[in-house]
N, C-alpha and C positions, 0 to 999 in steps of 0.2 A: 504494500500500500504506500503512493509517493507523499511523503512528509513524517511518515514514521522510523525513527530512527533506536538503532544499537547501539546500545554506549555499555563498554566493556571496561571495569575497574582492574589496571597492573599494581600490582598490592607493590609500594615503596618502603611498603610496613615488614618486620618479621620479630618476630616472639623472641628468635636467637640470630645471630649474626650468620647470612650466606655465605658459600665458600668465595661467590664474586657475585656483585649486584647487574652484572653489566646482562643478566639473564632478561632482567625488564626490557632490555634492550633489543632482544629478539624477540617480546610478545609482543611488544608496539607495533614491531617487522609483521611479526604475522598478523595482528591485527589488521593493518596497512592492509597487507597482502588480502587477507579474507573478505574483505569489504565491507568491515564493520564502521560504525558512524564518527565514535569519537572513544577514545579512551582513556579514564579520570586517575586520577591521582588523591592520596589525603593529604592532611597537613598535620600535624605536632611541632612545634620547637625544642620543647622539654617537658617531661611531668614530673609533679608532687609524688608522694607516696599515696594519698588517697585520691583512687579513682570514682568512687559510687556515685559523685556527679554527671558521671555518662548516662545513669539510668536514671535522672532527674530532669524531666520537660522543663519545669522552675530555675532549674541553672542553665539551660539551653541545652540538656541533652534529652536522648530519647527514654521513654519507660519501657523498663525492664532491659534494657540497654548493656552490656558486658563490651568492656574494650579489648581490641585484640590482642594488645599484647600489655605487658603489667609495665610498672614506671621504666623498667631497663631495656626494653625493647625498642628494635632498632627504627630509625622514623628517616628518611632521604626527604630533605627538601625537597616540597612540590616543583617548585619554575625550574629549579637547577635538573630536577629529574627530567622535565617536557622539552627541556632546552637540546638536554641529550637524546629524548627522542624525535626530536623534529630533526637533528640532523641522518636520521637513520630510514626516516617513513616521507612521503611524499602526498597523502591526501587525505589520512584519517587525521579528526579532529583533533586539539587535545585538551584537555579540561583539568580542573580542579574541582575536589569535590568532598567539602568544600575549604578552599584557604579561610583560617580565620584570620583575615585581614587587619584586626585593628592592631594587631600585634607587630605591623611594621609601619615603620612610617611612610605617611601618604607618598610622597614625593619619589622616595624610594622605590615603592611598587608600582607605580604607575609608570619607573624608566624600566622598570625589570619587566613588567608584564611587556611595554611595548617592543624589549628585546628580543624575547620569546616572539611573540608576533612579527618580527622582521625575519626571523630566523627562520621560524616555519612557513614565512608565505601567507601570513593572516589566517592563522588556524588554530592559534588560541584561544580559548574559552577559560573567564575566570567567574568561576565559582565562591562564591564568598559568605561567611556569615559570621556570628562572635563568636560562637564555642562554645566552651562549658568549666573550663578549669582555673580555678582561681591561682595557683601556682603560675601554669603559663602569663599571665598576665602579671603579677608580683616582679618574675623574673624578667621583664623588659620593660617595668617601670610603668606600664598601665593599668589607672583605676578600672580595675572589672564591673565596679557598678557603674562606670560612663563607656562601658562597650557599645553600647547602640547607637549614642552622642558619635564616640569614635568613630563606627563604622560609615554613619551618615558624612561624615566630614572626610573620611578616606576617598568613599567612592567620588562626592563632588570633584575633590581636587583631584582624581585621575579622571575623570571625565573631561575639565577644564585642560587639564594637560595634553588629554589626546587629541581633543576639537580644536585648540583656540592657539593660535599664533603665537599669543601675549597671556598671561595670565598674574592678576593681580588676586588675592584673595587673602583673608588676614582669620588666623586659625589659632587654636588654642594650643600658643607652645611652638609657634613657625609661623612667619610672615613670606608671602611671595611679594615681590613688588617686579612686577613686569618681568617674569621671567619666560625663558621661552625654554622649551623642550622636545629634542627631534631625538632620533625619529619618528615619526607618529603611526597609528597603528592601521595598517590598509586599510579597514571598514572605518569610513566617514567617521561614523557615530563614534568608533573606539572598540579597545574589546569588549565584545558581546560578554554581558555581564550579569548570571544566574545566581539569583540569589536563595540560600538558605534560609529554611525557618517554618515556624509552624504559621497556622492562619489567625495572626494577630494583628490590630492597626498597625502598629509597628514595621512588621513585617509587607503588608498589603503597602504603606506610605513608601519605603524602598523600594518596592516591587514595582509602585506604578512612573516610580520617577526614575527608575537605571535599569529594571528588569527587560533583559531579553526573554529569560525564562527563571522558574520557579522549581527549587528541591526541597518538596514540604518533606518537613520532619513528623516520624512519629504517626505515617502512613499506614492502615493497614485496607483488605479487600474489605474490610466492614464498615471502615469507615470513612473511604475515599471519597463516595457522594457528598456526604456533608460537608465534607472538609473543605471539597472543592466548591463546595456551593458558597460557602461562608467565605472564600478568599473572594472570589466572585464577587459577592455581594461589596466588601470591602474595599477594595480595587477601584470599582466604580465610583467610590464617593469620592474618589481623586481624579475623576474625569476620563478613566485608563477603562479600556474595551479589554475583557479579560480577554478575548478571545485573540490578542496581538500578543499575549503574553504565552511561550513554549511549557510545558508541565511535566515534568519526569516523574518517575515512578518506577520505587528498587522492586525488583522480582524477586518472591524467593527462592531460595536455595534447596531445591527439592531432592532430596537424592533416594536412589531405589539399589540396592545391590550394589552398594559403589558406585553407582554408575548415576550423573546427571536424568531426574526423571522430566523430560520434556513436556508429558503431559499435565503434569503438576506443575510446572513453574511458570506453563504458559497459558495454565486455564483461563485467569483473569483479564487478559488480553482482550477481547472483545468487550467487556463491561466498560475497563477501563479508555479503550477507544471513544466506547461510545460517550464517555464523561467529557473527555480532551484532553488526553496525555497522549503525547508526542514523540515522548523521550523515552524509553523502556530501562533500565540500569540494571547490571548485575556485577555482584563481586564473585562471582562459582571460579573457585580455583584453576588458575589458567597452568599445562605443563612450563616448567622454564624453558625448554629447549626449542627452536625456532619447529621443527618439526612435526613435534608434539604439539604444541598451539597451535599451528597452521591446522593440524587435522582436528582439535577440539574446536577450534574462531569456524572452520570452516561449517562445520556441523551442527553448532550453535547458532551461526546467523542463518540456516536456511532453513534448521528449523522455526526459528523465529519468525522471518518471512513465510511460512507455512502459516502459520499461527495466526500474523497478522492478518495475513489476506483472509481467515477465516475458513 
């Protein structure tokens, strides 16, 4: 079906240290290769010892929520990781999914995302929302309870960076005064920029003013209607036609025998069409070896395109 798209998660995460990371680097390959849409990345800088905030909606994580791996696990920079794979792939997407952005400074990400974006040919996608971890925020000197403030004030000033010639703008803790910034990011508007979060004002107010598209948290098949009705509703009171806005939606992770069960993970698929999700997401364990992905990415997107068409 044309506009429905595969976005396949290359885990930069591991619980223990690989013997070489450069494996991400032939699942991109094959990704590339198989014809899948776009493929995301996470983000950590560092963590505390307590994680149970992941499984907390109230700090910005998901319920019932477990993180993959405990404070020692290994975390790659998202941009640094897509940098690497842009130079390896030639047409699949690549995303973030999602950066907690307020943890770098605005100015900073805005030249790093638009590198990425030079590098790949305009095929970045930056995924963005605040996170969940009080620790991470400690450790780079930002108030956790002004992360939404932050966040608002990040995306403006890379927005301003990627569109505008000149940019003056006066921020809490950094002044620009007519500064300029190249190079800028192929797409007009800047990178296409997918925002995290559950369906609150908050979230609906970023969505309608930077959103390309939308990765609600805390999604299940029970309660996608509502959710999506309520961003919906939301949206609109900021003048924004939801329907300009993209909607992803993680699949689960079905397994039968070892083996990926296609018909479970893609049963939702048609509901969810029918609601307006756009974007399908899976994290289902990719082989590391170019081979082995290429035969799993292959079999996974056409089951999917099965699925889709219905």
């Amino acid at each position: 079906m044309e506009g429905v798209e595969l976005s396949v998660g290359v885990r930069n995460f591991a619980a223990r240290p690989p013997a070489d990371w450069r494996h991400i680097l032939d699942q991109a390959r094959a990704a590339d290769d198989a014809g899948v849409d776009r493929v995301f990345v996470a983000d950590h800088l560092v963590f505390g010892r307590d994680l149970t905030a992941y499984g907390d909606p109230a700090a910005g994580g998901v319920a019932g929520g477990v993180q993959p791996t405990g404070p020692d696990g290994e975390w790659l920079e998202p941009l640094a990781a897509l940098s690497a794979m842009a130079a390896v792939t030639t047409r699949v997407r690549l995303a973030t999914n999602v950066l907690v952005a307020p943890l770098r400074q605005a100015v900073l990400l805005a030249k790093m995302a638009s590198t990425v974006d030079a590098l790949s040919h305009g095929r970045l996608e930056l995924g963005a929302g605040v996170g969940w971890q009080r620790a991470e925020y400690r450790a780079v000197g930002v108030p956790f309870a002004e992360r939404g403030r932050v966040l608002d004030e990040t995306l403006d000033v890379c927005r301003a960076l990627w569109t505008r010639d000149e940019v003056t703008y006066a921020g809490r803790g950094f002044d620009l005064d007519a500064v300029h910034m190249m190079p800028k990011p192929l797409h007009p508007g800047g990178v296409p920029i997918w925002l995290g979060g559950r369906a609150i004002p908050a979230a609906a107010r970023r969505l309608a003013r930077h959103g390309t598209g939308w990765i609600p948290w805390g999604v299940t098949p029970e309660n996608l209607a509502a959710v999506l009705g309520r961003m919906r509703s939301l949206v609109a009171e900021h003048g924004r036609d939801f329907a300009t806005i993209r909607v992803s939606y993680a699949l689960p992770t079905a397994v039968k025998d070892g083996a990926l069960d296609f018909p479970r993970m893609f049963a939702g698929i048609p509901e969810a069409l029918a609601l307006g999700v756009t974007d399908f997401r899976t994290l289902a364990r990719i082989p590391p070896d170019y081979a082995g992905a290429r035969a799993f990415l292959d079999e996974l997107h056409g089951r999917f395109r099965e699925a889709a068409r219905g």
